[in-house]
N, C-alpha and C positions, 0 to 999 in steps of 0.2 A: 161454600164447602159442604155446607148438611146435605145439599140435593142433590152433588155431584157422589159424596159419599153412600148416599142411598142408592141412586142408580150404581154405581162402582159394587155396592156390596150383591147387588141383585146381580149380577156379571158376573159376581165369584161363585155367587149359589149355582148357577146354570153350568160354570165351566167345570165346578167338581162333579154336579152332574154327569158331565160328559165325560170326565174322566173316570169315573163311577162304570159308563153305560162301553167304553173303549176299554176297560180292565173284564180281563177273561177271566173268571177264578178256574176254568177246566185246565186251562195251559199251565198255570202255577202247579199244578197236580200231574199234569202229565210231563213239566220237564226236569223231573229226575235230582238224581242225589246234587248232579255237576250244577245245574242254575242254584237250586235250595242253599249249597256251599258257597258258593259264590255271593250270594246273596246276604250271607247271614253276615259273612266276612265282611262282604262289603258295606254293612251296614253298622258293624259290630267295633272295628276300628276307629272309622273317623269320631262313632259316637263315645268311645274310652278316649278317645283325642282329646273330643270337645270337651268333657269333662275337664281334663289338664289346664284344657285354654279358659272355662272357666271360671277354677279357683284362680290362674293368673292372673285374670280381669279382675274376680271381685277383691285382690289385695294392689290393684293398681290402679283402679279405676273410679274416680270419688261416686259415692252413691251407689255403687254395684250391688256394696253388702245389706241395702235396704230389700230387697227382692227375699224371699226365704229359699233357702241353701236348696233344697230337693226340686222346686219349679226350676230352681235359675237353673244346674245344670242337666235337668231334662229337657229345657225349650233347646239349653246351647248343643246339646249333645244333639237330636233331631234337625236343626239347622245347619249343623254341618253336614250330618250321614245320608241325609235325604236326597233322593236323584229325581229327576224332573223327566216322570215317565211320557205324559206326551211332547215332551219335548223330544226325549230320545226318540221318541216311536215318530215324529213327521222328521228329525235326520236321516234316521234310515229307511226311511221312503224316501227322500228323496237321493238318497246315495244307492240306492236301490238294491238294500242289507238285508232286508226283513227279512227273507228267505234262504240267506245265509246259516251256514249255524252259528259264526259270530253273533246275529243282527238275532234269530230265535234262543239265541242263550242270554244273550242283553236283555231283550224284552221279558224274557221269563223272571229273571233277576231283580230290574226294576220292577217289576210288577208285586213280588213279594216285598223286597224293598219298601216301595209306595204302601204298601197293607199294613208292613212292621210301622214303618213310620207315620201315618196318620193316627195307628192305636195308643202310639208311646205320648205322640201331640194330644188324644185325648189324654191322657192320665195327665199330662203338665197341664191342661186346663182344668183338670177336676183340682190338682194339688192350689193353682193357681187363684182361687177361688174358693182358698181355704187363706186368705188374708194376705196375700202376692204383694199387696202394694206397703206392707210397712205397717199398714194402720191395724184397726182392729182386728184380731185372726175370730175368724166362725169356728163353731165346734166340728175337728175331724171326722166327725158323723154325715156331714155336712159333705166333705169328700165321697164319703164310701157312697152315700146316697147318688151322689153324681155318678161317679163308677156303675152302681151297680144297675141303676136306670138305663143309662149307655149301652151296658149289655142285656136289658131288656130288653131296648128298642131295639137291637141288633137283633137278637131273635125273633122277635117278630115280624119284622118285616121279612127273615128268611122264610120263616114258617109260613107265616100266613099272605103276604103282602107279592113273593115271589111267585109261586102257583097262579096267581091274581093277573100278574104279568106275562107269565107264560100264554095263559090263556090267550091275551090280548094280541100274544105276538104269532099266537098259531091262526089268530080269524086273519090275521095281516101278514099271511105266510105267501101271499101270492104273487109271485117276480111279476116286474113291471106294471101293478097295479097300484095305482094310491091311494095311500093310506086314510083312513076315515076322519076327518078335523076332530070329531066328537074323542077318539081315542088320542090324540095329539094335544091336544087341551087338559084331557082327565090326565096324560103323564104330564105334564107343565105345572100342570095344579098341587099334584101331587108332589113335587119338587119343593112347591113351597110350601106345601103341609109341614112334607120332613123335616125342612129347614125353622121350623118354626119348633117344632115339637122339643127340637135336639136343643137349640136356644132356650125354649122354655124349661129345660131338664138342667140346664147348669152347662152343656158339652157347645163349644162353636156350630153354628147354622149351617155352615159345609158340610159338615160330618154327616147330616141328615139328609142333604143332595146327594151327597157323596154314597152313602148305603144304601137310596133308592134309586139310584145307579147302578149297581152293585144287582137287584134284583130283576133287571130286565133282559131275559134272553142274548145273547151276542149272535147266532145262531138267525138267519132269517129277514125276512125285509124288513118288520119293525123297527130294530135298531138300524137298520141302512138309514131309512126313510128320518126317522127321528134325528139324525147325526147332521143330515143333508139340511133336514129344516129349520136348524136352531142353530148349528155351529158356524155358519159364516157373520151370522149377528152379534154372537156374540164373542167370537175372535178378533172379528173387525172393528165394532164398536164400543161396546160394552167394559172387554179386558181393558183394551188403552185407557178408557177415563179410572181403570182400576191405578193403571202406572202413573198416570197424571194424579188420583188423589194423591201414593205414595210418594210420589216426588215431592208434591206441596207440603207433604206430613216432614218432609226429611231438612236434617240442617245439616249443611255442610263443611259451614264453620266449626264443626264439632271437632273435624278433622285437621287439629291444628299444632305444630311441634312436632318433634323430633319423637316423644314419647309414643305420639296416638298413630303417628305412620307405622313405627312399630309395631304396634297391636296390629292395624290392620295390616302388614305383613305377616305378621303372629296368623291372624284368624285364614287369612287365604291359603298361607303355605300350609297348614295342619288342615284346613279343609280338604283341598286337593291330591297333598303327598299321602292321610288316611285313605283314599276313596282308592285312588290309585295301587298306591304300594298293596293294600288287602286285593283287592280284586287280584291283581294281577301277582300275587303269591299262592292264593287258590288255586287260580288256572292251572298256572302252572303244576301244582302240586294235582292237580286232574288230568293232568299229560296235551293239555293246549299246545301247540308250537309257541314259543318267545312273540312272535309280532301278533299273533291272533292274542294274545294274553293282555299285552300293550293296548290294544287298541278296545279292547274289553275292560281297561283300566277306564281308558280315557273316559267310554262313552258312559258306560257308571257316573263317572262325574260330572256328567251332563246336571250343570243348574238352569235355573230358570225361573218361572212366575209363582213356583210351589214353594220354594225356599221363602222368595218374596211375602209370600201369604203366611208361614210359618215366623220371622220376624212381625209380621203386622200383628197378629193375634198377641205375639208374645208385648211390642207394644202397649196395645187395645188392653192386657192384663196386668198391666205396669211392673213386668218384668224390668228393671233398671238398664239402662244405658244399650237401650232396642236402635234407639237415632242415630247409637253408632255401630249398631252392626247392620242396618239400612242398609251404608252407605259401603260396606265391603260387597254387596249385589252388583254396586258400580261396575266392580272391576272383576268378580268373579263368573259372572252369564257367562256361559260359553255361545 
C-alpha cells in the first residue's frame, strides 16, 4: 500500500499539473457577466446545500461531531459544488460541444468554478490543520500562517515564475518542431518543486502542480508538446493506481441499513438537484432557451476524479466519516 500510494500520489501531482496547464485564465476573463453568473451560482448553491447536509450528518452520524464545525462544512460544502473540469472539457470533445456557445459557456463556468473551488479547499486544509482531527488544536496563528503563505506562493510564481515560462514557451514557439528534453525536464522538475513547496507550507502538494500549471502559456506549441508528452502516462497509468489506492482505502460495509442509504440519498440528491436547479435558474434568468439551460445544468454537474481527490484530502485530514462519503463517488460519476 505505501509504494502504490506513493506512485498514486505522484499521478495526482502530474494530473493537477495538467489541469493547471489545460485552464486558460484569459477565457475566464473574456467570457463575460453570462459564464461569471453562472458560475458563481452554480458553485454558490450546491455549496449552502452542502452546508445543510452537513450539520445533518454531523447530528446523525456517530463521530461526525469529532471533525471542527468550520473544516467539516467547508470540505462538505466544496465536495458537493465542485465540477470535474477536465472531465467536462474531454465530453464535449468528444460530443463535438466546445465550440458551441453551450460547450464555451460550460467551459468558461467550470473553469472559474475549478479556481473558486480549489481556493475554498485550500482554506479547509489550512482550517484543517488547525487540530481537524479532535486532538490537540495548534494555535490559530498556525492557520493564518498557512493562508497567508498560500497566497505568497501564489504571487510569486505569477510574478516571477510565469514570465520565466513565457520565455520558455516563446524559444518553443515553432509548429512542428520538437521541443528541447532540456525544457521538458526543467517543467517536470518544477512540478515537483511546487508540489513540495506547497506541502512544506501547510497547503496540499497539488495545489503547488496545480499553480505551476497555472503559469505556463496555453498559447503556442509548448503547451501542445508538453500535454502530448506526459498526459497519456499519466491518464493511462498513473490515475487508475490513483482509483485503485481509493478503492483499497474505501469500506463498503459502512453503507449499511436503512439510515446510511438515506444519507447517501441525502448526499447525491442535494449534490446534483444544487448543481442543476442554480445553473439552470441563471440561464435562464440570462435569456438561454429552456434545453440549452438544461443541458448547462447537466454538464455543470459533471463529477469525476476531482471530487474523488477532494474526499481524499478531506480523509488524509481526518475530517470524520470521509469512508462514507467515498463511497457516494460510486454512484454519483457521471
Amino acid at each position: 500500500m505505501p509504494t502504490l500510494e506513493s506512485v498514486a500520489s505522484i499521478g495526482l501531482l502530474f494530473f493537477l499539473f495538467l489541469v493547471g496547464l489545460e485552464l486558460d485564465l484569459n477565457s475566464i476573463r473574456r467570457s463575460g457577466k453570462r459564464a461569471f453568473s453562472i458560475a458563481a451560482c452554480g458553485i454558490t448553491l450546491p455549496f449552502v446545500c452542502g452546508i445543510g447536509v452537513a450539520i445533518v450528518l454531523r447530528k446523525t452520524v456517530d463521530g461526525a461531531d469529532k471533525a471542527g464545525f468550520g473544516q467539516f462544512i467547508v470540505f462538505m460544502g466544496v465536495a458537493l459544488s465542485i465540477t470535474a473540469f477536465p472531465v467536462l472539457a474531454r465530453i464535449l470533445a468528444e460530443l463535438k460541444l466546445l465550440t458551441t456557445r453551450v460547450g464555451e459557456t460550460a467551459m468558461a463556468a467550470a473553469a472559474f468554478n475549478d479556481l473558486a473551488a480549489w481556493i475554498l479547499l485550500a482554506l479547509a486544509i489550512a482550517l484543517a490543520g488547525n487540530g481537524a482531527d479532535g486532538g490537540d488544536k495548534k494555535s490559530p496563528l498556525v492557520s493564518v500562517w498557512v493562508l497567508l503563505s498560500g497566497i505568497a506562493f501564489v504571487a510569486f510564481m505569477m510574478i516571477f515564475i510565469s514570465p520565466v515560462m513565457k520565455r520558455v514557451a516563446q524559444r518553443c514557439s515553432v509548429e512542428n518542431e520538437a521541443v528541447d528534453e532540456v525544457y521538458i525536464c526543467l517543467t517536470l522538475a518544477g512540478v515537483m518543486v511546487s508540489g513540495f513547496i506547497t506541502d512544506f507550507i501547510g497547503i496540499h502538494s497539488i495545489f503547488g502542480a496545480f499553480v505551476f500549471g497555472l503559469t505556463i502559456p496555453k498559447t503556442g506549441n509548448f503547451a501542445e508538446r508538453l500535454i502530448e508528452r506526459i498526459e497519456d502516462f499519466v491518464l493511462g497509468l498513473l490515475l487508475p493506481l490513483y482509483f485503485a489506492s481509493s478503492g483499497l482505502k474505501t469500506d463498503v460495509t459502512k453503507i449499511s441499513g436503512g439510515k446510511a442509504w438515506g444519507l447517501l440519498v441525502l448526499v447525491i440528491a442535494t449534490a446534483c438537484a444544487g448543481k442543476i436547479l442554480g445553473t439552470f435558474v441563471v440561464a435562464m434568468m440570462c435569456r438561454m432557451p429552456v434545453r440549452e439551460s438544461i443541458t448547462l445544468g447537466v454538464l455543470m454537474n459533471t463529477k469525476g476524479l476531482v471530487e474523488l481527490i477532494v474526499l481524499n484530502i478531506g480523509k488524509e485530514k481526518k475530517v470524520s466519516f470521509f469512508d462514507f462519503l467515498l463511497l457516494y463517488l460510486l454512484f454519483s460519476t457521471n
